[in-house]
C-alpha positions, 0 to 999 in steps of 0.5 A: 669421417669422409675416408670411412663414409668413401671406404663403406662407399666402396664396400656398398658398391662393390657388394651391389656390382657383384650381385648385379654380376650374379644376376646376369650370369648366363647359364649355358646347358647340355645334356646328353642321354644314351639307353644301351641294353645289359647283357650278363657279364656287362660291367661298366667303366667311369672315368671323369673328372670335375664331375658329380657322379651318381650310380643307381641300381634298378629293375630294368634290364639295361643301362641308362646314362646321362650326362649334364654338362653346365657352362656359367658366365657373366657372357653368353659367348664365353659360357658357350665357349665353356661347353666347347671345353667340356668332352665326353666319350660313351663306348662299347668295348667288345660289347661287355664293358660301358666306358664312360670319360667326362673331361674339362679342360681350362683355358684360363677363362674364369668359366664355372663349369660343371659335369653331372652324370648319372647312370642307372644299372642293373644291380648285378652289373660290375662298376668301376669308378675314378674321378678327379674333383668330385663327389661319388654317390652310389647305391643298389648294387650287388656285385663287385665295385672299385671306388677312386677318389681324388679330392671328393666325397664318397657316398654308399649305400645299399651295397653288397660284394666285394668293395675296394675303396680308395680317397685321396683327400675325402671323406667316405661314408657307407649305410647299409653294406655287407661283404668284404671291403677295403679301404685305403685312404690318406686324408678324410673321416670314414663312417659306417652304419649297419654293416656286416661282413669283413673290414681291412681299413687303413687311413693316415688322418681322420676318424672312423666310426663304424655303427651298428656292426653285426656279422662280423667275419673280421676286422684290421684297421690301421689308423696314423692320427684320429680316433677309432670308434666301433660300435657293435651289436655284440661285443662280448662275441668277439676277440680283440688285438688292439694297440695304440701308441698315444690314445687310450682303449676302452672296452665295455666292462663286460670284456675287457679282461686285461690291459698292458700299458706304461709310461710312454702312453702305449697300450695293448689289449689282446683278448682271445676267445675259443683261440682262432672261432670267433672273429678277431678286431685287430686295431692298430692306431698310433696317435688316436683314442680305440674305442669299441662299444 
């Protein structure tokens, strides 16, 4: 009875040391801001890493960025210390492209350190985006857009152009796109709602799901492990070349019009209507259920 009351003992004073420890944790702040005018044919260039990224389009004709670096330590001196490890760079490049770097570096200090950048640009102006650690938002562009994740999320939203995405370990969520896009991704859900324009997807593991996908010029996916679902407005409009290895198809009634299968569990859908007029969904998935409706 002694040994249990001493090890709930233990547990009470260690939850009480860990808050007190919370409640001493010293904050240490920096922000940096920087307003620098567009000119047609400007694009912007991100590279961080460790860093939560927010790109806007709006009205304004320039370029705003700001850089909110957080340093957390039970020790002020330490958290201060944590600002020193944190470096950034916002340069001009022959006076057409915004280059912005975000670093942290770790000395084995058990520092909580932390990069939010925000940056507000013209809708026409061309992003390029990399970051290493962290999540991606971005919305209200018109233009072409490079997307690079490394173990992060992906988050659009209103975006029309051109659109080459790549995750590595992440999911990818879009609403409201429209243009060519290209996904590449290895590890991670990719979901779209109220889309339009043409897909060419490939992902190793994790599902899709596209919803509410109008205007559509064309479709590939090529999917390893997960489920494909698409949802459209009209899908009897459309063809289809659709395989699975280990999955099902299913199609709404008012289309499917044959199937192929056998015993090993393959199964394939080719539906063609007026040969090459109508776009085509061409879904290829090896482990993983096709579903459109």
């Amino acid at each position: 009875m002694k040994t249990k009351k001493l090890f709930i003992g233990i547990i009470i004073a260690f939850i009480i040391q860990n808050g007190l420890m919370a409640q001493k944790l010293q904050v240490v702040k920096k922000i940096v801001e920087k307003t620098i005018p567009f000119q047609k044919g400007m694009s912007l260039n991100v590279n961080a890493e460790k860093a939560e990224i927010k790109i806007s389009g709006w009205e304004k004709n320039e370029i705003y960025i700001k850089l909110s670096m957080v340093s957390k330590h039970p020790l002020k001196e330490k958290a201060e210390d944590g600002l020193n490890d944190m470096n950034y760079t916002i340069e001009v490049s022959e006076g057409k492209v915004v280059n912005i770097t975000s670093r942290i570096h770790s000395h084995g200090q058990r520092i909580r350190k932390k990069v939010h950048i925000e940056i507000n640009v013209p809708p026409s102006c061309l992003s390029e985006v990399e970051n290493n650690f962290g999540d991606i938002t971005i919305q209200n562009l018109d233009n072409k857009l490079n997307v690079e994740s490394n173990y992060g999320d992906i988050s659009l939203n209103n975006i029309r152009g051109v659109m080459e995405i790549s995750a590595n370990f992440g999911d990818i969520t879009g609403e409201k796109i429209a243009g060519n896009i290209t996904v590449n991704s290895n590890y991670g859900d990719i979901k779209f709602y109220e889309t339009e324009g043409k897909f060419d997807i490939d992902l190793d593991f994790g599902n899709i799901q596209i919803d509410r996908l109008k205007n559509l010029h064309g479709l590939i996916i090529n999917s390893s492990k997960g489920d494909v679902d698409i949802r459209l407005e009209s899908p009897a409009q459309y063809g289809y070349n659709l395989e699975t290895s280990f999955g099902k198809i299913r199609l709404p009634q008012s289309v499917d019009e044959g199937s192929n299968s056998n015993k090993t569990g393959f199964q394939s859908k080719v539906i063609n209507r007026k040969g090459n007029e109508v776009p085509v969904l061409k879904i290829n998935s090896s482990f993983g259920d096709i579903i459109i409706q």
